[in-house]
N, C-alpha and C positions, 0 to 999 in steps of 0.2 A: 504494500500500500504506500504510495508515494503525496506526498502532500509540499506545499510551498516550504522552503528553509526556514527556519526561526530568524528573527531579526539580527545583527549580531553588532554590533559597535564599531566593528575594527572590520567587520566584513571580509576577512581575505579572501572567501570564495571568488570574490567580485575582481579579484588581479588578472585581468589579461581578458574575461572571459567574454566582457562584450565585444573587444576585437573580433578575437576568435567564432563567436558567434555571425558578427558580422562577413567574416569572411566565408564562412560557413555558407552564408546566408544570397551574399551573392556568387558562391559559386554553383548553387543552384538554379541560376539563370537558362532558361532555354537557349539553344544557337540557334541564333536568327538564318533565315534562310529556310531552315527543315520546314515540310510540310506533311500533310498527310497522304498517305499511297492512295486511299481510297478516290474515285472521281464523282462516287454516289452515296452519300451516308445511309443509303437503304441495303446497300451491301451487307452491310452488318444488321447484328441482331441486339447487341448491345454496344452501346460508346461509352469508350471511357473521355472524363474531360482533358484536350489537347489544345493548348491555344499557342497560336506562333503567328498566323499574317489576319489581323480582324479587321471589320470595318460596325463602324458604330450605328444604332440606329435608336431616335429618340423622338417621342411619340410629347410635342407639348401642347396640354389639355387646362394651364392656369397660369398665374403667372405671369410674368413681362417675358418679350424673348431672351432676354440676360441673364434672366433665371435659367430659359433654357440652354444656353449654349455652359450657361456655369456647373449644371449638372451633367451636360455631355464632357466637360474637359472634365470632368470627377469623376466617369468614366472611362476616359481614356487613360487618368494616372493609374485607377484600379486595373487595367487594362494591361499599363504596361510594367504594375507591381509581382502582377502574375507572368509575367514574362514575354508578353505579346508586342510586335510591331504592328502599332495602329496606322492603318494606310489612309482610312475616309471617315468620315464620319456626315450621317445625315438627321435633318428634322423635319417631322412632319407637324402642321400646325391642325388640334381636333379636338373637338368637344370630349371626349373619350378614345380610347382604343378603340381597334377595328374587334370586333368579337369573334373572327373567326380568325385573322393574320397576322391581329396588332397594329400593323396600318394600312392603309387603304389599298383596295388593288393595284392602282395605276401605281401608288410608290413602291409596293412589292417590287411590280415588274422594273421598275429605273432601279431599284433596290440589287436585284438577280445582275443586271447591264453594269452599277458600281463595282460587284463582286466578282464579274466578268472581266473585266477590264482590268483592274489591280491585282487579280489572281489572288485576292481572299481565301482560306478555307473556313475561314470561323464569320459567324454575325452575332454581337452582343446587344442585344436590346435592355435599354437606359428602364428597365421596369420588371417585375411578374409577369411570363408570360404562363396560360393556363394549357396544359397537352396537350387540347389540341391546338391552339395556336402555335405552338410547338412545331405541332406535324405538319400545319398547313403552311407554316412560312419554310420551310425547310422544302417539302416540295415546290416553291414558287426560286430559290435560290438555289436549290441544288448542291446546299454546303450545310456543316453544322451549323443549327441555334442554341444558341444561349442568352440566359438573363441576365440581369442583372445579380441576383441571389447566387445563382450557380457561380457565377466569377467570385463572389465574396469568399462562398464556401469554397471555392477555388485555393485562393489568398489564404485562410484562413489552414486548409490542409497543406498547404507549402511551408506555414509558419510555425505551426506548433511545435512545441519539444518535449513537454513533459507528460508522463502520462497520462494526469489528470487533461490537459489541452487535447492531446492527441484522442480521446475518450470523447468528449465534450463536441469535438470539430466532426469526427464518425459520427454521432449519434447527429447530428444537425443533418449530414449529408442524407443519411438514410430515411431523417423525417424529411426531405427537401421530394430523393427518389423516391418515395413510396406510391405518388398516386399518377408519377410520369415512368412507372417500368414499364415497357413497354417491349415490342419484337416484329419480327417480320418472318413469314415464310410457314412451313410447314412443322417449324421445331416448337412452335405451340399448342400443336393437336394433341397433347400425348395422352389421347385418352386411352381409360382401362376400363372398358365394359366387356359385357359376356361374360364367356369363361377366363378372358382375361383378370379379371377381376380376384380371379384367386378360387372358383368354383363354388363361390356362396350362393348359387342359385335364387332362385325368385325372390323379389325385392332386394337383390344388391349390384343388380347390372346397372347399367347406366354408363355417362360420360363421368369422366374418372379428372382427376386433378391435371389441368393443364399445365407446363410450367412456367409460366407466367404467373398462379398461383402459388406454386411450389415455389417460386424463386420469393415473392411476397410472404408467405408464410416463415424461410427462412431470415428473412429483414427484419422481420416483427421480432423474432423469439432473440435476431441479434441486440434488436434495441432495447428487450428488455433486462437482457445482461449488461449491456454499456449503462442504463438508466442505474441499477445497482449499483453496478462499479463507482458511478459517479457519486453516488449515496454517502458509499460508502467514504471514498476518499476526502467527499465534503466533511464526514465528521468527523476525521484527524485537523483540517481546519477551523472546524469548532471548537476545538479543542482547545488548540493556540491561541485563539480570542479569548475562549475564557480564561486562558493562563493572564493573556496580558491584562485582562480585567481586573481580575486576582490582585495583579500586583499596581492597579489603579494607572496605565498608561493612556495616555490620553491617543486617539487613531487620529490618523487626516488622511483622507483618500485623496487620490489626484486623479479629477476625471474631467473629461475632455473629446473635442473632437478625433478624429484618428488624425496623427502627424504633426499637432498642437505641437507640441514637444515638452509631450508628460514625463517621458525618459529621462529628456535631461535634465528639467528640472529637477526631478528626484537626484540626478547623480551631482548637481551643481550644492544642493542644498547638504546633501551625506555625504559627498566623496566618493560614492557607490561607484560602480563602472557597469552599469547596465547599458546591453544593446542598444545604443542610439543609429538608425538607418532613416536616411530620408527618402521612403515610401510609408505607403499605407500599412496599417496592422502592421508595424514591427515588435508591437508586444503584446500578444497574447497571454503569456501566464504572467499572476501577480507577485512582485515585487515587495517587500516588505523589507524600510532599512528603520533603523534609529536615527533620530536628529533631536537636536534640544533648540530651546528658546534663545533669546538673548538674555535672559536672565538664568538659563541653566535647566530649565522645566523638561525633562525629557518628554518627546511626544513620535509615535510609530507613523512613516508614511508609506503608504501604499503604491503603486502604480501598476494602472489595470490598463481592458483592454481600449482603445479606441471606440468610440463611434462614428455615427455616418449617417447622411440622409438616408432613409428608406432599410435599418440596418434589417435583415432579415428577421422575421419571429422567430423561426428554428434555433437562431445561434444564441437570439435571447433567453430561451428557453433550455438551450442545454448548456448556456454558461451561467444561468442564474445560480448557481452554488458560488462560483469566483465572484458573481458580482455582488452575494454579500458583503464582501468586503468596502463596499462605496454604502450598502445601506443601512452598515454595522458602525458606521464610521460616526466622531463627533463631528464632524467638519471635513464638507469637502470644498477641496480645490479644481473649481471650472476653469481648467485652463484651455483660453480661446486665441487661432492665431491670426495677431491683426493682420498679418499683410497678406492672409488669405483673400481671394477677391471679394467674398461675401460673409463676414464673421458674425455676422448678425444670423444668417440663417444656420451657423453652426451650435451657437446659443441655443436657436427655437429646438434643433435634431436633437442636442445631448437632452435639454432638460427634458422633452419628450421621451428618452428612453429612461431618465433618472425617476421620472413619473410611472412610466410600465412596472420599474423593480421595486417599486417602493419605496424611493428613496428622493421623494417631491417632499418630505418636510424636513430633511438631516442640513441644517446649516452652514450656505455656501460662499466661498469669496471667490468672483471671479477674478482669475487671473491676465491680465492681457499681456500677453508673452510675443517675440521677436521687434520686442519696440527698435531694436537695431536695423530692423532690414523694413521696417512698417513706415505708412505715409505720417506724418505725424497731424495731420488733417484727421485722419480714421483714429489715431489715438483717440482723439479730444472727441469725436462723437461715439466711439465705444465707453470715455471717462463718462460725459454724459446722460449716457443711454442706461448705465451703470454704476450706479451711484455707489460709492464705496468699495470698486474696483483698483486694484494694483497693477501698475507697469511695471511690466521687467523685462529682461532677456535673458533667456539663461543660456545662453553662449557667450555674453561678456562679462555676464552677474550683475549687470545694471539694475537698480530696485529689490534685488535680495535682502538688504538688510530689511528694511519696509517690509516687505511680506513677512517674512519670520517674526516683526513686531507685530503685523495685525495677527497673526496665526495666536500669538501670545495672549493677545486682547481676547480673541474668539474662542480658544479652548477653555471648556468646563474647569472649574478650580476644584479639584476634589484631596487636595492636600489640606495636612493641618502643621502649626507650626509648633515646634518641641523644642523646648531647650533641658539636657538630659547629660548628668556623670556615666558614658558607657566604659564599662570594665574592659582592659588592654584585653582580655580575653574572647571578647565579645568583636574583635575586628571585621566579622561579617558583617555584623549588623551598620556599622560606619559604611563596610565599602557599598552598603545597600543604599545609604544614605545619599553617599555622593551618586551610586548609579541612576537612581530610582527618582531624589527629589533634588530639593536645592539647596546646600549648603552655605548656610549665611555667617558663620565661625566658628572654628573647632580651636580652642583652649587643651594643652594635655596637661594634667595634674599629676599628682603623686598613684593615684588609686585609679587612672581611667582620664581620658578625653571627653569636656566637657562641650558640648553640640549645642549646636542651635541651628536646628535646619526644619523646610518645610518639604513635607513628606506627606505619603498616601497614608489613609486613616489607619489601614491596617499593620503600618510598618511601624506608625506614631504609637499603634499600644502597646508592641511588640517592645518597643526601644524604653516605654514607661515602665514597662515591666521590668525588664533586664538591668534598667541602670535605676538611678535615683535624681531627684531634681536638682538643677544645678544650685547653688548656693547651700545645699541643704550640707548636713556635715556628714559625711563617712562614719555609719555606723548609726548613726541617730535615724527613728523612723523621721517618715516625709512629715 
């Protein structure tokens, strides 16, 4: 049973490892050029997802056209996160999708002549599409379709590492393929009637499990192992929360649009060396380091996964265990990136998914991070738009001190202040002192070090118990 690391201070796991991950990470790159052997995807009976030459197709039903073209370049970087050379991309303007192809006939067919011409094998459509639009756009192009959802969960299986992720990213795919399995040919007949059947005679003939069935019924019995597994491995993570509870540690999740740069703020503020890549989803599993106040207050940060316009339900749903961590938290960090072109619609995406998990009332400071590379015009109307938001960068460290003092303002106070004779033998209970709260002076005396720090309730009895009050005399009750 594999579960996220314990926090750790000094982190040395974190030496080298986001490098190395990162290089990991792009030398899993597809080589541009390859394509697919096939000329008909009806050739086959099942596809697996291959993306190398796509071309974009975006259906816009609201909105201004800026909206639209800002959600087709947001899938073109999904696009080319996954490993794809985007050749074209197109939009159709429509009260809705087409219900049987997604977009309308006429665009189909210029659709099929775009993908002709630039020698496409893949078409990504900027939405959900339903199987059969699936099948009917597929026939009118003559190449593979895909969705929108399908490339995340694309993304999202290239990226995992850990068990718990690689569990979680499965179980999504298979709730994505359950109602698009699908085949061609005669390898779906399989039936078993008569005496094939096994010679149960009257009332057991019939048409017998097709495998299309049989492939479905194996899906199901695998999802309900993956749903366990994740059960399970979520409650080694509950664990750990209640430990830090235990010892009264204050959380701050850091959540955000995908590519914000939740990564590095985490490793700017701890010294962490978490995977920093500039693409989508480069972090999928949760991060957990230490970090203190300006005044010493130790408090746990988090860093989870990305969001996204439109992010799939599936992933929602079978990362909801990880994303307790945002709605277990005292205080999250929305961090939004200005010099994205539209950061206001990245605002409305995350808190929408903060509101799915449960996590629309846990109190939030938005972050406005890349103020280095941002208009400083968009600063001032995200400062505005966001009253009691922080500028930073956390690639210069510009505004770091500032956020760690509001983080200080905003985290729950659950400490009490002791001043207390701890016996030289009692050293644990000091070094709790300094790791856990805040040490405001330590006197050593004849019989013991006389403290004065502001600590969690529970460590504050502990330390009354063990020692005696300062001023009091050695040996005299309190």
């Amino acid at each position: 049973m594999t579960a996220i690391p314990e926090y750790d201070e000094d982190h040395p796991e974190d030496s080298g490892t986001g490098r190395l991950d990162l290089e990991d990470r792009h030398a899993l790159r597809r080589v541009a050029g390859l394509s697919t052997e096939l000329q008909d995807v009806t050739e086959v009976e099942y596809r697996t997802l291959r993306l190398e030459r796509v071309v974009l197709m975006g259906v816009w039903t609201d909105g201004t056209l800026k909206d639209a073209e800002n959600s087709l370049r947001e899938l073109s970087r999904l696009a080319e996160t996954a490993g794809s050379a985007v050749l074209d991309g197109l939009i159709q303007r429509r009260s809705r999708p087409d219900s049987a192809t997604y977009v309308g006939a006429g665009k189909a067919s210029e659709l099929a002549e775009v993908v002709a011409a630039t020698g496409a094998d893949t078409v990504i459509c900027d939405g959900e599409l339903t199987p059969g639009q699936l099948r009917r756009l597929e026939g009118i192009v003559r190449v593979k379709v895909i969705d929108r959802t399908a490339l995340i969960l694309d993304i999202f299986a290239q990226h995992a590492r850990s068990k718990e992720g690689k569990a979680q990213v499965e179980l999504a795919q298979l709730q994505y393929l359950v109602p698009r399995l699908r085949g061609w040919g005669e390898s779906l007949s399989r039936q078993a009637g008569g005496r094939v059947a096994g010679g149960g005679g009257i009332g057991t003939r019939g048409p017998g499990e097709t495998k299309l069935e049989t492939d479905r019924r194996r899906i199901r019995t695998r999802m309900t192992r993956l749903r366990r597994e994740i059960t399970e491995m979520a409650g080694a993570r509950q664990v750990q929360r209640g430990r830090r509870r235990r010892r009264a540690v204050p959380s701050v999740a850091i959540a955000g649009y995908t590519n914000a740069g939740k990564s590095s703020l985490l490793n700017r503020i701890t010294g962490a060396s978490v995977l920093v890549d500039d693409s989508l989803f480069a972090t999928l599993d949760p991060a957990v380091r230490r970090a203190r106040t300006p005044s010493g207050t130790a408090f746990t940060l988090t860093d989870t996964v990305g969001f996204v316009r439109h992010l799939p339900h599936q992933l929602v749903d079978a990362f909801r265990s990880t994303l307790e961590e945002v709605t277990e938290a005292d205080l999250i960090l929305h961090v939004v990136d200005a010099s994205d072109a539209d950061p206001r619609a990245q605002l409305r995406a995350v808190r929408q998914v903060l509101g799915e998990i449960g996590a629309g009332d846990v109190p939030e400071l938005v972050v406005i991070n890349k103020s280095d590379a941002a208009d400083p015009v968009e600063i001032e109307g995200l400062r505005l738009a966001e009253p009691g938001a922080v500028v930073v960068s956390a690639r210069t460290g510009e505004g770091i001190g500032g956020l760690l003092g509001e983080i200080e303002r905003l985290l729950p106070r659950r400490d009490r202040e002791v001043s207390v004779v701890v016996p030289y033998a009692r050293g644990d209970l000091l070094a709790r002192a300094h790791q856990e709260g805040e040490v405001l002076s330590v006197r050593h005396q004849d019989d013991g070090a006389e403290l004065t720090a502001r600590v969690p309730a529970g460590l504050a009895a502990e330390l009354v118990r063990c020692g005696r009050p300062a001023g009091a005399v050695a040996g005299q009750p309190a």
